[in-house]
N, C-alpha and C positions, 0 to 999 in steps of 0.2 A: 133367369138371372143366376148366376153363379152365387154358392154360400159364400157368407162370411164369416169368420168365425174367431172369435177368443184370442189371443195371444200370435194374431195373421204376424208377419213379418213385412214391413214397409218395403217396397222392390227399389231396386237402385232409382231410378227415377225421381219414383214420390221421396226420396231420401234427398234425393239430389234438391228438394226444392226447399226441405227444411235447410242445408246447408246455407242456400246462395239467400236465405233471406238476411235481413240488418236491419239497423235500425229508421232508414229510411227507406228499404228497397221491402216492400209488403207482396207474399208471394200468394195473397187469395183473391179471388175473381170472383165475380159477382153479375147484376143486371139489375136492371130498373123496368117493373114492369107496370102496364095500366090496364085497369079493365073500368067496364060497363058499371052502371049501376050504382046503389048505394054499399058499403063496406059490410061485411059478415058482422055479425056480435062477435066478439074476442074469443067467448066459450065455445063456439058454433066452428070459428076456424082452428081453435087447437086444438077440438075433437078430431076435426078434420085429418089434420098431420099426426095424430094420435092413432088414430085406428088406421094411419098404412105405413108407421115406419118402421114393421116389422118387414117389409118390402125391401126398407134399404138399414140392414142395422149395425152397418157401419157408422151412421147418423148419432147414436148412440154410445158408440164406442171414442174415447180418450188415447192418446200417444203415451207410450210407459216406454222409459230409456233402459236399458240392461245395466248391471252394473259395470262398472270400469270400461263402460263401452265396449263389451262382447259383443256385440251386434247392434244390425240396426235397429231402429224404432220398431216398438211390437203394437200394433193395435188392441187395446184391453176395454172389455165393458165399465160404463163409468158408474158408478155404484151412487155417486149424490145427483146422476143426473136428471137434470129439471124442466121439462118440455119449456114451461115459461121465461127459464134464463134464453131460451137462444130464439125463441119466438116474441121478439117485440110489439108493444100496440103505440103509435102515438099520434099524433093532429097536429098540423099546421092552423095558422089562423084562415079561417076561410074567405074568401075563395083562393083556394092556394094553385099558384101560377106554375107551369113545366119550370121556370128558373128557380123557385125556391124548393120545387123536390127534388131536383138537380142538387141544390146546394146541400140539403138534408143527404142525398144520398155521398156526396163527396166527403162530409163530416163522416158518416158511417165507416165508409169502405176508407178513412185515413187511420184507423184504428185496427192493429192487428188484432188479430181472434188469440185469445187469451187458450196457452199451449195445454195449461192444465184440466180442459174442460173437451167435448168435440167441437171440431173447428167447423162451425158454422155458425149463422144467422138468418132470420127471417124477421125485416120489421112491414108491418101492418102501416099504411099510413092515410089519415080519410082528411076527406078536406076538400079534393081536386075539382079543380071548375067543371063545370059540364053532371055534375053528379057524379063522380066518378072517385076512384081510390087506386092504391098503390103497394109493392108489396117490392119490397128494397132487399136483397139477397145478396150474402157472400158466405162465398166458401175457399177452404185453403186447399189451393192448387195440390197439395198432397193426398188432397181424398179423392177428387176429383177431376176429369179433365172436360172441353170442351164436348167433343163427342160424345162420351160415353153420360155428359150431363144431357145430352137432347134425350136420350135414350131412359135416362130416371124421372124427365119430366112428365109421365104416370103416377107418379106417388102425390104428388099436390094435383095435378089436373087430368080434368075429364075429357073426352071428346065430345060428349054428349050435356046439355043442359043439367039434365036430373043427374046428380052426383050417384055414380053404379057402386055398388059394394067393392071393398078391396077384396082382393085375394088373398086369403089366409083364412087360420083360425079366429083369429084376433086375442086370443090367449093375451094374459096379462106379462107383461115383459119381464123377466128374473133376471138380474147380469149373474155373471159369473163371480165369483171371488175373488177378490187381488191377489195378486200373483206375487210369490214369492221371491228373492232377488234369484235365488236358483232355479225356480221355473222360468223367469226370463231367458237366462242362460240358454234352459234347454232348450225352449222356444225358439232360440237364436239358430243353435246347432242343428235341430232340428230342419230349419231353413234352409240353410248350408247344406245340409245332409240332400235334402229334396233336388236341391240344383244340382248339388254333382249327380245324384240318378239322374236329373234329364240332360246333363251334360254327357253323362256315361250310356243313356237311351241314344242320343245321337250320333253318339260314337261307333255303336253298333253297327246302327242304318248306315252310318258313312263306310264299314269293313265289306257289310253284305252289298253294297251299293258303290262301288269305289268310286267310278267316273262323274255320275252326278254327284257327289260328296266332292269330289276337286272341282269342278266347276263353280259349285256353290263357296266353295274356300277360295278361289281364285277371285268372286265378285265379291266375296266379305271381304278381301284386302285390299282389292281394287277401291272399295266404297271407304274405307275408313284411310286410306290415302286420298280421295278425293277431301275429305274431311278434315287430313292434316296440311294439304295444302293448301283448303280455303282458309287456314288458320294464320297462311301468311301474307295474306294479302286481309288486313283490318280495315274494315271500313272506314272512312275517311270524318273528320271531325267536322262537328256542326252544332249550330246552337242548340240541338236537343240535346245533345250529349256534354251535360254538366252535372255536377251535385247536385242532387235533390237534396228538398227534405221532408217531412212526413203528411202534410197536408199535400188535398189532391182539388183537383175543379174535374167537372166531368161535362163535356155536352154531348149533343144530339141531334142526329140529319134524318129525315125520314124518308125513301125512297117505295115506289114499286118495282118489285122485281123485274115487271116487264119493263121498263124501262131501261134497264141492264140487257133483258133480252134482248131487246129491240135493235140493241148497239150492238151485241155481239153478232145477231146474225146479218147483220146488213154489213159490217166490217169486220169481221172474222174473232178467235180465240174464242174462250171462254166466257162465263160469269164474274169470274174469278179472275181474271184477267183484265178484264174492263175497271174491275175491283180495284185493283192493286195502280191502274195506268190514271183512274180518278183517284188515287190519294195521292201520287206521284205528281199529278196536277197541281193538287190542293197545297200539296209541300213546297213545290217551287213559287206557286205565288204567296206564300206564308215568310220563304226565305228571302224574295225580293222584298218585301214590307220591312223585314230586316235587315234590307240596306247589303245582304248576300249575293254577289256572283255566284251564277250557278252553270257558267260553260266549262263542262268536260267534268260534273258532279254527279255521281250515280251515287246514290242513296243504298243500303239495302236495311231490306224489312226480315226482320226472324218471321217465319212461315210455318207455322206447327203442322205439319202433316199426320194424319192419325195413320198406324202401324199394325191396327186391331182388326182381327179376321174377322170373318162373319161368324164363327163359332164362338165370338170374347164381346161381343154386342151384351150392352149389359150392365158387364163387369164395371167394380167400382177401381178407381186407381187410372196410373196413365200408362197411355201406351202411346209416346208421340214423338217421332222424330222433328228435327226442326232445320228446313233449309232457308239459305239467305235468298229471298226472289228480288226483281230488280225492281229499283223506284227511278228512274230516269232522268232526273230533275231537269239536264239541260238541252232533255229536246222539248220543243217550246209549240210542234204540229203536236196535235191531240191525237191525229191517227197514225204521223208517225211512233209516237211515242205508245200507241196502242201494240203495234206489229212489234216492235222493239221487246215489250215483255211477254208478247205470245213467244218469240222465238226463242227469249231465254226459259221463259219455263217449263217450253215442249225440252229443251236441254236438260233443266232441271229433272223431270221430270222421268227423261232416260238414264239420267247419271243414274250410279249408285249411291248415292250420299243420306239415306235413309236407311239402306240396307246397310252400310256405316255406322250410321248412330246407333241402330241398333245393335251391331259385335259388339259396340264400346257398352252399351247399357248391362249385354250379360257377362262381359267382363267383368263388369264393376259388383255385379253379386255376388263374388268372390272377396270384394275388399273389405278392407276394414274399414271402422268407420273412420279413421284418422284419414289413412287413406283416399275414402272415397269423397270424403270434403274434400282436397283439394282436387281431387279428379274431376268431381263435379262442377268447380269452379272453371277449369281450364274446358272442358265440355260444352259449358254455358257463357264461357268467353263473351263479356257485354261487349269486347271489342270488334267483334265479326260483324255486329251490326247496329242502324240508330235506333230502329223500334218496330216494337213487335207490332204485326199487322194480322188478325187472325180470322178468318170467315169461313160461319161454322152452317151448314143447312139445318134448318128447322124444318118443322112438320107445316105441311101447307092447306092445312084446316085450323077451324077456329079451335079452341082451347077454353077451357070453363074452369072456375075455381066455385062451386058451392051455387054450380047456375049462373056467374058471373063472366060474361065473354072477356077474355083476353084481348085486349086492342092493340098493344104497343110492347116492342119488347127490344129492350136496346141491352146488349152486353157491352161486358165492363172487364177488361185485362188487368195486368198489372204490369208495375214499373219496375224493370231490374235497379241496377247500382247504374249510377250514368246517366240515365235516358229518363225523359222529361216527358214524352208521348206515349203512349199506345192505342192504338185503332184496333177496335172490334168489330165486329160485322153479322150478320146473323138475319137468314130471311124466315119469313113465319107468315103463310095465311094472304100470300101474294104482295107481301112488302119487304123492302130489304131495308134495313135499320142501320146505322152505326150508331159503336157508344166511341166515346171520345173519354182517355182518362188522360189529364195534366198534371204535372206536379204546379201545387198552386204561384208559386214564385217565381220556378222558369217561366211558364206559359199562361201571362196574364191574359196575352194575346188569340187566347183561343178559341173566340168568334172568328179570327181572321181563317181560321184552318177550315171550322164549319160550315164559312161560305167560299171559302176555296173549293171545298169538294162538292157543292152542287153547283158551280160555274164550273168546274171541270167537267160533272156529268154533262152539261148544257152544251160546253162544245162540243162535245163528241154526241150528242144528240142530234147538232145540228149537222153535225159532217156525215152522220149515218143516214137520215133525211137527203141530204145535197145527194149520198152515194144510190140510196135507190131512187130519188129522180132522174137522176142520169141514167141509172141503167133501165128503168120505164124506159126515157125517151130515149134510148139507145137502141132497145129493144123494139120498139111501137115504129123508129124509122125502117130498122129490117125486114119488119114484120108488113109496111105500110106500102100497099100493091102500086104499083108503078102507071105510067100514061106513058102510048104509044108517042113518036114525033109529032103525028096527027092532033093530039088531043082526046083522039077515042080511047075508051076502056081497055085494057089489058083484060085477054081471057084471065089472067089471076083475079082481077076485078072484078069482072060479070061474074 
């Protein structure tokens, strides 16, 4: 894992996500998760998180603004910080139902993470039917992204029962000193200073390398043209795309992976793909309940791609481009509507439009922060799309918290300005989960979307079914040896 350290400088990105937040558009993400058993003691689990978050100690560290806005946000150790402010305990009355920790978890996550403190939380919560317990998490999309959060989920969980020692000294934690307005400053410059070196490192490579250096410049402009033309065609309006306002409802569909498999190999694409063509489903019969026409309606979903090599596995912060993938609504065949979004995001896919986002990201670490506010805004344009859709692989073993199996784990996006939806997705341990996040007033409706998308899997369940028994009995007549005019055996026969 890459260091962290002392007065880091926030990268245009994570800068970009302080920007586009308000007072109803909340930019932290979270999950709801269940395990086995009875709940840890309180002490037992915040020793737990105690002794590994020297692991990740940006967990630790608070946002400090420069003065007069020289720079972006610096990441500074937080000198009152208090393991017990961001780790909560609480109970429901017992036996508490998936609908009321749902409801516990939407109270949570409708409340921004307080800027002065690190942006995080973990609540504890015991109660759950079956003997079971709960652990409610959010975090602000500035520290963290989906990927690189599969990748930290070591610092709370085990692979193994018997909770194994962290890695470290375990040394008792010193923050550093608060930083003076003029060490910000330099901390800023400093930053600046680092990117023109790697700005001026590539420069190099591009002099001693000239032809791959214009090829590569010819697909960064290609891609950030791709980028500015999908800017003129906005996505089309729809009942998700209204005012919010800061309360949220969340639900929950539980799936097996394999049963995503199953679809894809019997009728072709992806995981991912099958993904996007069952919430596609779930949306068009959500729009019909609302009395919506949906002939000649293509939806598009924001699609976060991650950007991050395999040498940046780890690292805290984001590295994520975001392409619009298609949601189809007004094809009404489940396998047509399947081939539909294989095709466009084998396109997707070949474009350059992630090789795009990302010129404009290192652009933007040149700007000011006045600047890079509204750049980030027009970047993040909630017009491009109705809502974010995002499905992130998980590790496909069990997971332990203190001996405690991990059962269920649904993530939890968040809602720009506009958009009323976001769908999460996340498999772990041979199941694929959605979290579902509403704003609570748009979408009182949002049973109707959760059994949208398991009647959407179900058709295309059944049509993947119908495709390999035909190709059996397609197969089994080619294969199935013949009779002579006679009646006698065909030598294939004997």
């Amino acid at each position: 894992m890459a260091e962290t350290h002392h007065l880091d400088r926030l990268t245009s990105i994570d800068a970009s996500f302080l920007h586009n937040e308000g007072r109803s558009s909340h930019m932290h993400v979270g999950g709801v998760t269940m395990f086995e058993g009875p709940p840890p003691a309180i002490q037992d689990f915040l020793d737990h998180i105690r002794g590994r978050l020297h692991m990740v100690p940006r967990y630790r560290q608070k946002l400090a603004v420069p003065p007069l806005e020289t720079g972006r946000p610096l990441w500074v150790d937080d000198h009152s910080f208090n393991l017990e402010y961001h780790v909560r305990h609480t109970a429901l009355p017992e036996p508490v139902s998936a609908d009321q920790l749902l409801l516990l978890a939407a109270r949570v996550l409708s409340q921004r993470p307080d800027r002065a403190k690190p942006l995080w939380e973990v609540w504890m919560v015991e109660g759950l039917e079956d003997n079971r317990f709960a652990l409610i998490s959010k975090t602000h999309h500035a520290l963290i992204d989906g990927i690189s959060g599969v990748d930290l989920l070591t610092v709370l969980f085990d692979v193994e029962p018997v909770p194994q020692p962290a890695e470290g000294d375990g040394e008792e934690w010193m923050p550093a000193r608060e930083p003076s307005g003029a060490e910000m400053v330099a901390a800023g410059l400093r930053g600046i200073v680092s990117t023109g070196i790697d700005v001026a490192g590539r420069a190099v490579s591009a002099a001693t390398r000239p032809e791959s250096a214009l090829g590569k410049a010819r697909e960064a402009a290609e891609g950030v043209g791709e980028i500015l033309w999908a800017g003129l065609n906005p996505a089309p309006q729809t009942p998700l795309n209204v005012d919010i306002g800061t309360h949220r409802r969340i639900g929950v569909v539980r799936f097996e992976l394999d049963e995503f498999r199953q679809v894809k190999h019997a009728l072709g694409g992806t995981v991912n793909d099958v993904v996007l063509t069952v919430v596609s489903g779930a949306l068009r019969e959500w729009l019909h309940s609302r009395g919506v026409r949906t002939e000649g309606l293509e939806l598009r979903g924001l699609v976060p791609v991650s950007i991050r090599g395999d040498q940046e596995r780890g690292q805290l912060g984001n590295r994520i481009a975001a392409m619009r993938g298609p949601l189809p609504v007004y094809i009404a065949d489940p396998v047509a509507r399947l081939r539909f979004v294989k095709q466009e995001m084998d396109g997707l896919k070949e474009s350059k439009q992630a090789l795009g986002a990302e010129v404009i990201a290192s652009v933007n670490n040149f700007a000011p922060p006045t600047i890079l506010a509204q750049a980030s805004r027009i970047n993040f344009s909630t017009r491009l799309f109705n809502l974010i859709v995002t499905n992130v692989p998980g590790p496909q073993f069990p997971l332990y918290v203190l001996g405690r199996e991990l059962q269920d784990l649904f993530p939890i996006a968040f809602l720009p300005e506009h958009h009323a939806l976001a769908v999460a997705i996340m498999s772990y341990n041979g199941r694929l989960n959605f979290g579902l996040l509403a704003d609570y007033d748009a979408v009182p409706d949002l049973g109707v979307i959760e059994q949208g998308i398991r009647d959407s899997l179900a058709e295309l369940q059944r049509a993947a079914r119908k495709h390999t028994a035909d190709g059996t009995a397609a197969s089994d007549a080619a294969g199935r040896p013949g009779k002579s005019e006679n009646g006698r055996r065909t030598p294939a026969e004997a």
